[in-house]
Backbone of each chain as nested JSON, in Angstrom:
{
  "chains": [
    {"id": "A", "residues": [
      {"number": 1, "name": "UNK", "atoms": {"N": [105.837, 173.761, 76.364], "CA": [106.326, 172.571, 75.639], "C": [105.465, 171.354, 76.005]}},
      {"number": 2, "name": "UNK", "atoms": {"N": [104.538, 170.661, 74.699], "CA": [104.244, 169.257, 75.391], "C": [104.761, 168.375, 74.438]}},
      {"number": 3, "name": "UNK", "atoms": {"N": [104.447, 166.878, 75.264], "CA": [105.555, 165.83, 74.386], "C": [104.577, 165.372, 73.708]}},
      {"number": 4, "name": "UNK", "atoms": {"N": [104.361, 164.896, 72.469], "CA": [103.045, 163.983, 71.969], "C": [103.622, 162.638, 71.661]}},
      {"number": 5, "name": "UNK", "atoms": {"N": [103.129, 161.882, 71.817], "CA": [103.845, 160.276, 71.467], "C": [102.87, 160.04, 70.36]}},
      {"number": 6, "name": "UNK", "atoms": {"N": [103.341, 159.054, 69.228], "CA": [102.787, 158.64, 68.126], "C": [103.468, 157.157, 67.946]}},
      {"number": 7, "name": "UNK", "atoms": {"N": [102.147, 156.55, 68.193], "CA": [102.567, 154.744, 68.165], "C": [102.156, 154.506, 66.653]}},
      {"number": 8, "name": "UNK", "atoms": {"N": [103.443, 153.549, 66.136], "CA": [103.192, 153.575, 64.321], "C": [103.426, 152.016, 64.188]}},
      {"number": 9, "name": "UNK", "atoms": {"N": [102.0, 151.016, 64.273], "CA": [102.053, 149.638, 63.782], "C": [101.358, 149.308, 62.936]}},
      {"number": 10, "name": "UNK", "atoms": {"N": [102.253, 148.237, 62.346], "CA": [101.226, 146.894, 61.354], "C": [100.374, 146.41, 61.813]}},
      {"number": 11, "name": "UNK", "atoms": {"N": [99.231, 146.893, 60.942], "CA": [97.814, 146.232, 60.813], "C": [97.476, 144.574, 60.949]}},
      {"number": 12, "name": "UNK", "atoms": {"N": [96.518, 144.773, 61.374], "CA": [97.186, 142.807, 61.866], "C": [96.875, 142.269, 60.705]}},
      {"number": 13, "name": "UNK", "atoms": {"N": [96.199, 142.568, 59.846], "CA": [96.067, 141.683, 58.361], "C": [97.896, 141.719, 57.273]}},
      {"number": 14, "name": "UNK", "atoms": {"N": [98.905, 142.892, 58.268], "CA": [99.83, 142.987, 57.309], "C": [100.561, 142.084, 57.594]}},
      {"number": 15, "name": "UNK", "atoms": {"N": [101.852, 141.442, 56.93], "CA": [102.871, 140.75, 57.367], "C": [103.991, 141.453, 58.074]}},
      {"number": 16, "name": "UNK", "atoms": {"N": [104.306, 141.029, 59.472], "CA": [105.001, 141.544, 60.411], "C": [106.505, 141.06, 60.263]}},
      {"number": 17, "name": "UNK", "atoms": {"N": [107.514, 141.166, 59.216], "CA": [108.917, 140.614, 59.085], "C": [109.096, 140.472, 60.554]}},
      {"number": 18, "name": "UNK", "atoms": {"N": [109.884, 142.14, 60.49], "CA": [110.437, 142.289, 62.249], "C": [110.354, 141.531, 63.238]}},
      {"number": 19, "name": "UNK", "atoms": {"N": [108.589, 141.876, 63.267], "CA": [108.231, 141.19, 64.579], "C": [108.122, 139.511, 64.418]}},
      {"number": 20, "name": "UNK", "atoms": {"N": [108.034, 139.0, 63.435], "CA": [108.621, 137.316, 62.928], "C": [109.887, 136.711, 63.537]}},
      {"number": 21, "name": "UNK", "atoms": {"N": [110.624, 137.893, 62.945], "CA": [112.083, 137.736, 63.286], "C": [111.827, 137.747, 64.876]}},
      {"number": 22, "name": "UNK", "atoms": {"N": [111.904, 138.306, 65.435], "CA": [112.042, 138.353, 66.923], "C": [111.166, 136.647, 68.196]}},
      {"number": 23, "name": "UNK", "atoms": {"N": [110.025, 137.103, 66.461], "CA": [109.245, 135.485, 67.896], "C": [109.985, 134.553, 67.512]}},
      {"number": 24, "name": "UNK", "atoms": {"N": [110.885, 134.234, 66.349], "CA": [111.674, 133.268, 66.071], "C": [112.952, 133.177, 66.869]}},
      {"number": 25, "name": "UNK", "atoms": {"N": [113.335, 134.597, 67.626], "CA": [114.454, 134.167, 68.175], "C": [114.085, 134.229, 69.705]}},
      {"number": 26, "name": "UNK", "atoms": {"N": [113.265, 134.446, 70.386], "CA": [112.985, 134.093, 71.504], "C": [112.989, 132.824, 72.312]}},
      {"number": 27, "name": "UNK", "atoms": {"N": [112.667, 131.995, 71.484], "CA": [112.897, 130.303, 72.227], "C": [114.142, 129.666, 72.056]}},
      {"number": 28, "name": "UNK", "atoms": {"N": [114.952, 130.906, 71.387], "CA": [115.901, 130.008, 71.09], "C": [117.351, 131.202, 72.145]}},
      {"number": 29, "name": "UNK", "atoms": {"N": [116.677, 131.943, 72.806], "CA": [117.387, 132.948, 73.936], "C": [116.895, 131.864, 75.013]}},
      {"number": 30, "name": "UNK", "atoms": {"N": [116.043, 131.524, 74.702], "CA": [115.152, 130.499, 76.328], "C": [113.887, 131.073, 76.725]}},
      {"number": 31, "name": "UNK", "atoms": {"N": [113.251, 131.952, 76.029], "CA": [111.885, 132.497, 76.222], "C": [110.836, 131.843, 75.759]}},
      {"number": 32, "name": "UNK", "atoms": {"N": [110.221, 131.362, 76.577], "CA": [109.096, 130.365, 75.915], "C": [107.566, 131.094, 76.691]}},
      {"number": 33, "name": "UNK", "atoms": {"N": [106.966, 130.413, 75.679], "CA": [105.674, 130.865, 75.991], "C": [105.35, 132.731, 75.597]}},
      {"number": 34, "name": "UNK", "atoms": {"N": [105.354, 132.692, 74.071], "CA": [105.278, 134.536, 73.491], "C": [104.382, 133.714, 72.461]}},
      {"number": 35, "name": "UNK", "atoms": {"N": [103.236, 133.758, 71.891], "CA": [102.408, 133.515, 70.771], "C": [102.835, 134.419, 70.124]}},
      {"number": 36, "name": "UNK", "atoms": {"N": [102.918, 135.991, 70.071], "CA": [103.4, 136.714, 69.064], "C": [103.72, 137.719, 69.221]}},
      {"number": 37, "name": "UNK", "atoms": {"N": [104.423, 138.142, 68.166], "CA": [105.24, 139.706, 68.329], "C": [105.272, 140.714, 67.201]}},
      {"number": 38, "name": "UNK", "atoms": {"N": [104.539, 142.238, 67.478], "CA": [104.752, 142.588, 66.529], "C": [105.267, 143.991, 66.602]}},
      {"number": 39, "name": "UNK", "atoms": {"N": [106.198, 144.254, 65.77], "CA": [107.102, 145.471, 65.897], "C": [106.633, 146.693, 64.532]}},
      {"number": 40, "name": "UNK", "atoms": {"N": [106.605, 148.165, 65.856], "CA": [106.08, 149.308, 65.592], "C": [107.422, 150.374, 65.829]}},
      {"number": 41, "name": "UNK", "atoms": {"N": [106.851, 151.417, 65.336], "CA": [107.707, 152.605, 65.887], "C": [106.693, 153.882, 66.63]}},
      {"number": 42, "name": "UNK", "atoms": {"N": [108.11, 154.112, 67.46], "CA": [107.46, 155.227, 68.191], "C": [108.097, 156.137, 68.785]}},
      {"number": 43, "name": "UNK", "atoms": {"N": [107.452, 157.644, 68.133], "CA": [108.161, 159.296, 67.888], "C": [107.58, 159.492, 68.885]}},
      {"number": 44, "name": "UNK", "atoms": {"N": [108.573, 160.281, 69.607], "CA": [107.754, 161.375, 70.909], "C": [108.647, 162.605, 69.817]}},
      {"number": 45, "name": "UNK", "atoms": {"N": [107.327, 163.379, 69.803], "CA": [107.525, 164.586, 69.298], "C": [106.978, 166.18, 70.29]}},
      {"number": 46, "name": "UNK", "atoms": {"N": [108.035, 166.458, 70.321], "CA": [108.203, 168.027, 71.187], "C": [107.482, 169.244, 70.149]}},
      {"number": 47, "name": "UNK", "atoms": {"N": [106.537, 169.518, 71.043], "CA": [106.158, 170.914, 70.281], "C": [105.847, 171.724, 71.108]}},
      {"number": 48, "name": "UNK", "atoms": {"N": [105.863, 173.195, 70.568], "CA": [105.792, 174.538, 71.786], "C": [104.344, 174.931, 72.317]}},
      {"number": 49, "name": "UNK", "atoms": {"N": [104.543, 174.912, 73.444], "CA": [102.904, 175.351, 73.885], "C": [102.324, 174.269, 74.563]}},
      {"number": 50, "name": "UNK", "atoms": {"N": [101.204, 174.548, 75.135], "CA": [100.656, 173.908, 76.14], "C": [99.943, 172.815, 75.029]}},
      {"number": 51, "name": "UNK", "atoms": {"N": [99.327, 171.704, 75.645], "CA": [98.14, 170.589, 74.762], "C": [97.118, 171.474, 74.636]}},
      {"number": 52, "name": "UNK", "atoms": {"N": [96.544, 171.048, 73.342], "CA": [95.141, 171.177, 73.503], "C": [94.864, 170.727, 72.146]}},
      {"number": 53, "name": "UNK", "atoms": {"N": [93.395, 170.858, 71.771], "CA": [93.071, 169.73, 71.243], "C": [93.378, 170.458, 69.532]}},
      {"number": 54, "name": "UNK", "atoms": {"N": [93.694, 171.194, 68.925], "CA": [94.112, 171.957, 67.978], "C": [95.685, 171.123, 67.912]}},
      {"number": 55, "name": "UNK", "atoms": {"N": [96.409, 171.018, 68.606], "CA": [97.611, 171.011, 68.336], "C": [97.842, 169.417, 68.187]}},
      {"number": 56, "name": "UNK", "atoms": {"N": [96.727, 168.749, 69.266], "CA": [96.975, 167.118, 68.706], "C": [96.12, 166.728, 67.474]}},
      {"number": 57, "name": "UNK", "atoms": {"N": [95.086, 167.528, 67.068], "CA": [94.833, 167.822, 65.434], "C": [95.877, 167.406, 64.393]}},
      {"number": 58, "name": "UNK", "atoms": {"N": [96.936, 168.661, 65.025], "CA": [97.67, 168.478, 63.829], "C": [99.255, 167.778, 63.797]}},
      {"number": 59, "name": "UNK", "atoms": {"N": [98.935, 166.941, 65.344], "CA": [100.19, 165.967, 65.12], "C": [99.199, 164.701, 64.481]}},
      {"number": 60, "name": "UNK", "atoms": {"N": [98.142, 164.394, 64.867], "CA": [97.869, 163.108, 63.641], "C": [97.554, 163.681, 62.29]}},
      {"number": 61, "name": "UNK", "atoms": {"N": [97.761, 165.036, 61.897], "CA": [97.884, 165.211, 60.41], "C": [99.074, 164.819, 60.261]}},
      {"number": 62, "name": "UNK", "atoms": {"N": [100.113, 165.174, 60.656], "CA": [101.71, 164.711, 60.781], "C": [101.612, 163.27, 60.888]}},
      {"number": 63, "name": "UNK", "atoms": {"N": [100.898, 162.359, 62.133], "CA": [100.827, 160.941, 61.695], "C": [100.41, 160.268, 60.594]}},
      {"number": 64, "name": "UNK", "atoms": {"N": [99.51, 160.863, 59.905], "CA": [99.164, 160.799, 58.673], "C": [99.785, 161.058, 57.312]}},
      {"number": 65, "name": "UNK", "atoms": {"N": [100.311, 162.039, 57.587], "CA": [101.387, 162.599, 56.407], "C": [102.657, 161.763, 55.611]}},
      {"number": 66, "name": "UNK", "atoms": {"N": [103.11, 161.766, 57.415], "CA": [104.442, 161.537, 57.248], "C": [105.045, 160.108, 58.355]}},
      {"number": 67, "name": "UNK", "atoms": {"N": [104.243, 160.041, 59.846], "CA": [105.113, 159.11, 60.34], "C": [104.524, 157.694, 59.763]}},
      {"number": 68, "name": "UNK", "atoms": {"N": [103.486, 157.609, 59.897], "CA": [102.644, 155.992, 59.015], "C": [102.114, 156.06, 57.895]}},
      {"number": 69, "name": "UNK", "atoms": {"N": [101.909, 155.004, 57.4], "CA": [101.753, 154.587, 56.092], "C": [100.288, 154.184, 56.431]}},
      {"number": 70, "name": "UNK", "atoms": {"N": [99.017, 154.953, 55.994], "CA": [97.636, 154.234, 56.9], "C": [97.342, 153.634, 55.774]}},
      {"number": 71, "name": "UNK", "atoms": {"N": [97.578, 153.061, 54.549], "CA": [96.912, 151.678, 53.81], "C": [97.769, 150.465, 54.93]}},
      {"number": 72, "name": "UNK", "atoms": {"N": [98.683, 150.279, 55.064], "CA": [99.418, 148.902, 55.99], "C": [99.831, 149.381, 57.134]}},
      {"number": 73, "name": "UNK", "atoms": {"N": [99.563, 150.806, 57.979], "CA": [99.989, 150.511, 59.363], "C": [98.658, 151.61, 60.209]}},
      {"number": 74, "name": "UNK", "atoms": {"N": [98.384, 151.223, 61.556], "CA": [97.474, 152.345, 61.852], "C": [98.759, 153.347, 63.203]}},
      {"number": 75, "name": "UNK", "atoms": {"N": [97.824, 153.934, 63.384], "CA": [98.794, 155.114, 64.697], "C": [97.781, 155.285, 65.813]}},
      {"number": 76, "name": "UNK", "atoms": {"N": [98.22, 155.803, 67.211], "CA": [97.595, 156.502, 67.955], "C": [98.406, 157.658, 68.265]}},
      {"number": 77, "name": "UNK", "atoms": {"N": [97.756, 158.722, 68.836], "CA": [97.971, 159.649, 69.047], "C": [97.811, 160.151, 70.773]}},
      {"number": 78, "name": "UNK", "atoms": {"N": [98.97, 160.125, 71.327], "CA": [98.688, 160.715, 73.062], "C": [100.025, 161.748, 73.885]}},
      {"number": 79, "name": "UNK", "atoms": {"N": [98.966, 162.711, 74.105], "CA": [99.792, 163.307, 74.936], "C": [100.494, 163.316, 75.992]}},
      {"number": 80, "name": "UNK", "atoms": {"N": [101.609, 162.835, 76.194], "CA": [102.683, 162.671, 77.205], "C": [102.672, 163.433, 78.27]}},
      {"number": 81, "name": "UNK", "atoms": {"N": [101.754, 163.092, 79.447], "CA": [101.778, 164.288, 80.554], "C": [103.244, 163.802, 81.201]}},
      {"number": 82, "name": "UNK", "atoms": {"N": [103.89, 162.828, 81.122], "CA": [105.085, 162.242, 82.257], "C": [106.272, 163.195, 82.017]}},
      {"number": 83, "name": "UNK", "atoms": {"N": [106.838, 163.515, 80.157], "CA": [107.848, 163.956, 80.349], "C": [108.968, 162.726, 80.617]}},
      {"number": 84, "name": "UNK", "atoms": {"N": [108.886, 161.572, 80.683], "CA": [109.642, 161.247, 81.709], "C": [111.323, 161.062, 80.57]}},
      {"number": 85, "name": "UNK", "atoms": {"N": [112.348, 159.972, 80.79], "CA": [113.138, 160.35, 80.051], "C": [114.534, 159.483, 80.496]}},
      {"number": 86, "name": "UNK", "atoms": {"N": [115.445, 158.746, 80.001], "CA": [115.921, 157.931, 80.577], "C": [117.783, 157.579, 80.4]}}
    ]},
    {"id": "B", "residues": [
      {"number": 1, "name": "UNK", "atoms": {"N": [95.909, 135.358, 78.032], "CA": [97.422, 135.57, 77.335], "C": [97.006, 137.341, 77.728]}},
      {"number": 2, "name": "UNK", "atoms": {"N": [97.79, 137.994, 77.914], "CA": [98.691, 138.914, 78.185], "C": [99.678, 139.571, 77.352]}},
      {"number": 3, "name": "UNK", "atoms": {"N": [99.112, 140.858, 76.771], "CA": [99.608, 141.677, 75.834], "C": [100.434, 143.05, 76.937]}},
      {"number": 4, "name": "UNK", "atoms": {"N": [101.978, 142.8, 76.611], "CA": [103.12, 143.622, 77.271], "C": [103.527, 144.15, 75.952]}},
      {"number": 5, "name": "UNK", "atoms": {"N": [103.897, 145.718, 76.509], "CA": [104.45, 146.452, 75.194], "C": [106.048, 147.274, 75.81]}},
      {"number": 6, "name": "UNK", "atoms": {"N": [106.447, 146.798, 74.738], "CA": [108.012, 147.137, 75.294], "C": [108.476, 148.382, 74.032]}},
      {"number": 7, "name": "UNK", "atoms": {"N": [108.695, 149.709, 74.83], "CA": [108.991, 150.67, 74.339], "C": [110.582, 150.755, 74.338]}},
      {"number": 8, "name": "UNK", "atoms": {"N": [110.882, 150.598, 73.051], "CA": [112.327, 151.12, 73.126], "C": [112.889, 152.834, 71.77]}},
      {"number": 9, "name": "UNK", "atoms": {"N": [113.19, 153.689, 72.972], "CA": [113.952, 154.998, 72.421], "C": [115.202, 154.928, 72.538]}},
      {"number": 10, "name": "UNK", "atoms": {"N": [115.768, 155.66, 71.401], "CA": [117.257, 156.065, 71.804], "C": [117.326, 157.286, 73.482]}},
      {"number": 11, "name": "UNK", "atoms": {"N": [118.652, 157.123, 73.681], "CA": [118.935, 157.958, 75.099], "C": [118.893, 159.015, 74.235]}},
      {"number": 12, "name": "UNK", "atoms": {"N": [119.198, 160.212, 75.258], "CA": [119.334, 161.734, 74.914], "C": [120.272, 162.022, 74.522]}},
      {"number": 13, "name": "UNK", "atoms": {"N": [121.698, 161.344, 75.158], "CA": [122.701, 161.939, 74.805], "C": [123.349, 161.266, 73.113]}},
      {"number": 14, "name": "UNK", "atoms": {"N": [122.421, 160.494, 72.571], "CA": [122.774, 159.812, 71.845], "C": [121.8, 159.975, 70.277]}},
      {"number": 15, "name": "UNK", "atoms": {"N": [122.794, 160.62, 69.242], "CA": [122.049, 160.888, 67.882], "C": [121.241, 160.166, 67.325]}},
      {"number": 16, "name": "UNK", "atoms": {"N": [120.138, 160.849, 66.791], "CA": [118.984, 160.113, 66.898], "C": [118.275, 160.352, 65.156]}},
      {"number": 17, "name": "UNK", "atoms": {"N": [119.523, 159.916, 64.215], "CA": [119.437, 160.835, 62.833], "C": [117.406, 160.394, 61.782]}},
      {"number": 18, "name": "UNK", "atoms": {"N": [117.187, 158.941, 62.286], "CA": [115.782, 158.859, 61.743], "C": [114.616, 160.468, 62.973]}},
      {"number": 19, "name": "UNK", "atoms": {"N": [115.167, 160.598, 63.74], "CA": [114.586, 161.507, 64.2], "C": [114.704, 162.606, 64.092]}},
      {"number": 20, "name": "UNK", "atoms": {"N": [115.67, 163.164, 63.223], "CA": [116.301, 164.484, 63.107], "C": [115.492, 164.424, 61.518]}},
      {"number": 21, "name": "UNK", "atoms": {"N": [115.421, 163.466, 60.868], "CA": [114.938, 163.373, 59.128], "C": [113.472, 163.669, 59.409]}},
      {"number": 22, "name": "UNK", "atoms": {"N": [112.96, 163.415, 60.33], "CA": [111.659, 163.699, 60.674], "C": [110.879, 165.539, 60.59]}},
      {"number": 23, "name": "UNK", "atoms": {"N": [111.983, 165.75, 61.542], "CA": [112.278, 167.038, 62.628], "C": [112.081, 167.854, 61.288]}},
      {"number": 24, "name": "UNK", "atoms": {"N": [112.889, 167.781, 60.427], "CA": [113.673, 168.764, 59.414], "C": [112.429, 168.376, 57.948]}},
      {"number": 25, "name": "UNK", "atoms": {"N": [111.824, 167.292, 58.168], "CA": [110.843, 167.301, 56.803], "C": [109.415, 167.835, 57.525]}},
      {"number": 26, "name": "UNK", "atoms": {"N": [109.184, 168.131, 58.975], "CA": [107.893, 168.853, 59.146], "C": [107.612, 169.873, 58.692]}},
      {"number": 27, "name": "UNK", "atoms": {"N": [108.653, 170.994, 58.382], "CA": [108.236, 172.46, 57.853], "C": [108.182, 172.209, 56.699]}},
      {"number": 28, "name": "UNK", "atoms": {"N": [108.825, 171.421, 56.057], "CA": [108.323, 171.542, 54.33], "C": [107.394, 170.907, 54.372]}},
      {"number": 29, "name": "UNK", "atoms": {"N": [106.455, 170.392, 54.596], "CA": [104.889, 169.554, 54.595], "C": [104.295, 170.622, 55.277]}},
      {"number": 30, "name": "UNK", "atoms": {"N": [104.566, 172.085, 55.863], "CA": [103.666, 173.114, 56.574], "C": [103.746, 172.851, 57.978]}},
      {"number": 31, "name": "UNK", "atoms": {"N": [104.207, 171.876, 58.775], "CA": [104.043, 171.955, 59.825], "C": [105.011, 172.542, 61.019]}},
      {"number": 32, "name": "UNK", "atoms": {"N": [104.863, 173.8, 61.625], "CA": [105.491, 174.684, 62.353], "C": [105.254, 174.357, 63.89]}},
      {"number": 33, "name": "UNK", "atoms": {"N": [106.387, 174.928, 64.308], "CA": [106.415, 174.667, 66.119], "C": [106.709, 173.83, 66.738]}},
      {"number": 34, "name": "UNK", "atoms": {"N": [107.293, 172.855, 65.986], "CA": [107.479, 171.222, 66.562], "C": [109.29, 171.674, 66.818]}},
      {"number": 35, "name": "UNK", "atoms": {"N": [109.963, 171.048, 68.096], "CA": [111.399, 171.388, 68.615], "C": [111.939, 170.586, 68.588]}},
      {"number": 36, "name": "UNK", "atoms": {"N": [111.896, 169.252, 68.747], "CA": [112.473, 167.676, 68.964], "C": [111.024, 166.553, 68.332]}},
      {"number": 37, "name": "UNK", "atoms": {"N": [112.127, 165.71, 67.878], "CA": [111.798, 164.723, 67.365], "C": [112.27, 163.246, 67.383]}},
      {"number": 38, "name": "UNK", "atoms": {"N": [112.347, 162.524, 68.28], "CA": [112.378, 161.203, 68.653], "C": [112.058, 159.942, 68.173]}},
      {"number": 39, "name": "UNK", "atoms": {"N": [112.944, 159.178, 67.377], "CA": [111.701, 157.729, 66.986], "C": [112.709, 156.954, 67.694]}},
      {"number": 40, "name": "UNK", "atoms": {"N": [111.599, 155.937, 67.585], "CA": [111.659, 154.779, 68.852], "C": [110.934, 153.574, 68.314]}},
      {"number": 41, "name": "UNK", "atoms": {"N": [111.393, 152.544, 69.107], "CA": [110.677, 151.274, 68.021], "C": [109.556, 150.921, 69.524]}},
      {"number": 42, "name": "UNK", "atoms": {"N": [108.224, 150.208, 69.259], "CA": [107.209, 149.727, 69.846], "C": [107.214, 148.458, 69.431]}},
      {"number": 43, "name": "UNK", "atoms": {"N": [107.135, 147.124, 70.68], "CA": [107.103, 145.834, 70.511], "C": [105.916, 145.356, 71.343]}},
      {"number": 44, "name": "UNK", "atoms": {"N": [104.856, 145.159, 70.727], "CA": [103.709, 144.596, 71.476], "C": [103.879, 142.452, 71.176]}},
      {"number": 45, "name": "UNK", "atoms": {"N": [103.711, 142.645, 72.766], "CA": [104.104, 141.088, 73.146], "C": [103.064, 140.161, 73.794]}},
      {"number": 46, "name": "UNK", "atoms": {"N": [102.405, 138.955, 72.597], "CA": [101.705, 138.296, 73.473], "C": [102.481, 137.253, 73.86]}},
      {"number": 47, "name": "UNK", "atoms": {"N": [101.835, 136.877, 75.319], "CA": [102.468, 136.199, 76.302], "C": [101.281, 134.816, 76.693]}},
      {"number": 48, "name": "UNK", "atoms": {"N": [101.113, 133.684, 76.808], "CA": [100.118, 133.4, 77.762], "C": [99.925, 133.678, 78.862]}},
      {"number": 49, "name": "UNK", "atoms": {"N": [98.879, 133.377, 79.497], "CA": [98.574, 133.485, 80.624], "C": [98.432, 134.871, 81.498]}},
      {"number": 50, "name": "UNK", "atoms": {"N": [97.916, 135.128, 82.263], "CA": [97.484, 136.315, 82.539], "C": [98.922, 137.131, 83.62]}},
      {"number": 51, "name": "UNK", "atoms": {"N": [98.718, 138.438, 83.376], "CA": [99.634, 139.535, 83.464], "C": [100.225, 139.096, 85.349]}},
      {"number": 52, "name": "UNK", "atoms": {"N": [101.315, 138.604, 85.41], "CA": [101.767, 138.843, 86.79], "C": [103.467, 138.848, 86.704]}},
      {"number": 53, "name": "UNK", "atoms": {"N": [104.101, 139.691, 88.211], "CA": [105.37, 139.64, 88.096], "C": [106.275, 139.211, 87.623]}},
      {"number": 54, "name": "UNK", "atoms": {"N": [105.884, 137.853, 87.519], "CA": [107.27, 137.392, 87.31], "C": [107.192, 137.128, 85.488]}},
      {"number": 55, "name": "UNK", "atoms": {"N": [106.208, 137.245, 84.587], "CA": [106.559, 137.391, 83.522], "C": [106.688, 138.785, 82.921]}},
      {"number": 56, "name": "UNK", "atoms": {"N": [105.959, 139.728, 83.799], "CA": [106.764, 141.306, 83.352], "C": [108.009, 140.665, 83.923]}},
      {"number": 57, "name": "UNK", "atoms": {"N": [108.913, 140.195, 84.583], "CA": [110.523, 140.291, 84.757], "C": [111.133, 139.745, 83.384]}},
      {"number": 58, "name": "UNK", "atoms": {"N": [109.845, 138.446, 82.711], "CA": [110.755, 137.158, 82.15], "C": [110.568, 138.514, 80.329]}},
      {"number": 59, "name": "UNK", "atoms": {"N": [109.551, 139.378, 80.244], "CA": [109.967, 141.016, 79.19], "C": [110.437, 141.565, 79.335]}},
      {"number": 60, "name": "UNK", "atoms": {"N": [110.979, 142.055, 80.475], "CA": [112.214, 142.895, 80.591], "C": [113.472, 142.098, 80.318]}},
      {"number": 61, "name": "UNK", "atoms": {"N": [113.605, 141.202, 80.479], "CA": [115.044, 140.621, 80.41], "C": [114.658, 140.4, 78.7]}},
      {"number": 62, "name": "UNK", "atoms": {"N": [114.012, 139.971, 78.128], "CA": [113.464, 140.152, 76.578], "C": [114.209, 141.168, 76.285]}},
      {"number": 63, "name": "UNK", "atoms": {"N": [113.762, 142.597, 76.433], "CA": [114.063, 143.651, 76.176], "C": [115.307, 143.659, 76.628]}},
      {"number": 64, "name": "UNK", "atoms": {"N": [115.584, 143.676, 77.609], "CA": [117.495, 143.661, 78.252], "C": [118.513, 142.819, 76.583]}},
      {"number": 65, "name": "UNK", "atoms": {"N": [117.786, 141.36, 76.647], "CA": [119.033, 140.473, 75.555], "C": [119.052, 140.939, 74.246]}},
      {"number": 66, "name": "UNK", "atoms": {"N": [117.213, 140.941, 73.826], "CA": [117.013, 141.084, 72.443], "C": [116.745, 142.584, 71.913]}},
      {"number": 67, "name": "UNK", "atoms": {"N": [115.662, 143.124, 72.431], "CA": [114.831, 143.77, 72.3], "C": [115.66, 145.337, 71.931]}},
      {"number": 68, "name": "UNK", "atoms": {"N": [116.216, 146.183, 72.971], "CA": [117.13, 147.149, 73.179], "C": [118.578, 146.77, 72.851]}},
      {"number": 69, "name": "UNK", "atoms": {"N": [119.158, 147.757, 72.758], "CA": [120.688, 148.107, 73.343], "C": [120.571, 149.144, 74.069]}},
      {"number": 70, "name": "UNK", "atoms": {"N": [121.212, 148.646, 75.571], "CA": [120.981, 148.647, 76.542], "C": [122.011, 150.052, 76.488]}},
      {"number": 71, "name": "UNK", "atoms": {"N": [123.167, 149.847, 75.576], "CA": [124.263, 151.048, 76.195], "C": [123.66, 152.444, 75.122]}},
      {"number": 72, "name": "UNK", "atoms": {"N": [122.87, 152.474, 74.276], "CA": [122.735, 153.223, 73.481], "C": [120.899, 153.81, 73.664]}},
      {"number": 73, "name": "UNK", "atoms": {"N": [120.408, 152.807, 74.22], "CA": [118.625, 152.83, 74.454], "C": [118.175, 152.577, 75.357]}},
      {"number": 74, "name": "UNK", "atoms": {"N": [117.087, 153.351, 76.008], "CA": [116.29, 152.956, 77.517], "C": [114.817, 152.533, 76.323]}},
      {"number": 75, "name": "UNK", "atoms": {"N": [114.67, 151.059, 77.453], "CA": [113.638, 150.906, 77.349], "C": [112.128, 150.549, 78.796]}},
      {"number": 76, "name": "UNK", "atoms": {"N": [110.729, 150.569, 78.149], "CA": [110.167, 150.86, 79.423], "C": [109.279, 149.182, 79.002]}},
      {"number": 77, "name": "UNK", "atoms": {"N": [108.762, 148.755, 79.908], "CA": [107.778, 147.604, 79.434], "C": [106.31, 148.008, 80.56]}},
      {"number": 78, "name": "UNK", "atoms": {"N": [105.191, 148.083, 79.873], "CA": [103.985, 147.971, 80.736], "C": [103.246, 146.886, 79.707]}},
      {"number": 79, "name": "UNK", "atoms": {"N": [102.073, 146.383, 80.895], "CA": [101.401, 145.389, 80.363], "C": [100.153, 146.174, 79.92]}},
      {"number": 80, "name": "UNK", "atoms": {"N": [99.865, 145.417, 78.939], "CA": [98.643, 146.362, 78.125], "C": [97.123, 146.451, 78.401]}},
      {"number": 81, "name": "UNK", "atoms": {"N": [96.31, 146.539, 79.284], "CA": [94.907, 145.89, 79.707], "C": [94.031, 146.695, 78.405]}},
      {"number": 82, "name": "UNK", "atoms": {"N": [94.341, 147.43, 77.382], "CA": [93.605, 148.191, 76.705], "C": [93.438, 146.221, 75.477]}},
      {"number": 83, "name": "UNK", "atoms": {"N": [94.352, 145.968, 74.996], "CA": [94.319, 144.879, 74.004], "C": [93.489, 145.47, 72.888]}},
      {"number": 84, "name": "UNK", "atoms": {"N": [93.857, 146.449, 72.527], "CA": [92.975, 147.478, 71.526], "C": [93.906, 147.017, 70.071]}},
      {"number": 85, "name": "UNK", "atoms": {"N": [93.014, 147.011, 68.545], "CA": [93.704, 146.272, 67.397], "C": [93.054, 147.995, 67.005]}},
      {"number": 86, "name": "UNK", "atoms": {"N": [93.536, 147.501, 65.462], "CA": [93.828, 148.971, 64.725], "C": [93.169, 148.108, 62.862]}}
    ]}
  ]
}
């Protein structure tokens, strides 16, 4: 079993609602000093078998497919040696 | 300024249905072997001034008020030295 993580953000040329929303409410929690914020998603996806480089192949075909949108968001792709879990 | 990224997942014990819609649309797109499926939101945070303790504390408490729910989501914060765009 390895874990693959897939980070899914807006391109910095896109408009970031979310992450708008959030730098707008930070100074007003009492957080000062954030120039900016921008909000992504991110799948840890379980698949069977050891890493190797075939299998993270075809989780950024899957990032591609299905978790991002690559005209307005980009992804990375990394294998989770930690496991960890909370 | 100082780019912190605050990872927030749902817990384990707690349904995770954008991650299950995931899980269940990989085999019809062809993709086999995948067991779990997790999404999670990614908040990349600029901050001024350069990376020290006490403003990783002043993102975690970010993440503690705004960021997470705390009874339903663990979240992790590291500071980013990559500052890599997409």
């Amino acid at each position: 079993m390895t874990r693959y993580v897939v980070d899914v953000m807006p391109k910095r040329e896109i408009l970031d609602p979310q992450g708008k929303a959030v730098l707008g409410a930070l100074p007003r929690l009492g957080f000062e000093g954030v120039s900016d914020v921008r909000q992504g998603k991110r799948f840890e996806i379980e698949v069977d078998g050891d890493a190797d480089d075939q299998r993270l192949d075809e989780v950024r075909r899957m990032a591609e497919t299905l978790l991002a949108n690559p005209v307005i968001e980009y992804y990375t792709v990394t294998a989770d040696e930690t496991q960890g879990d909370g």
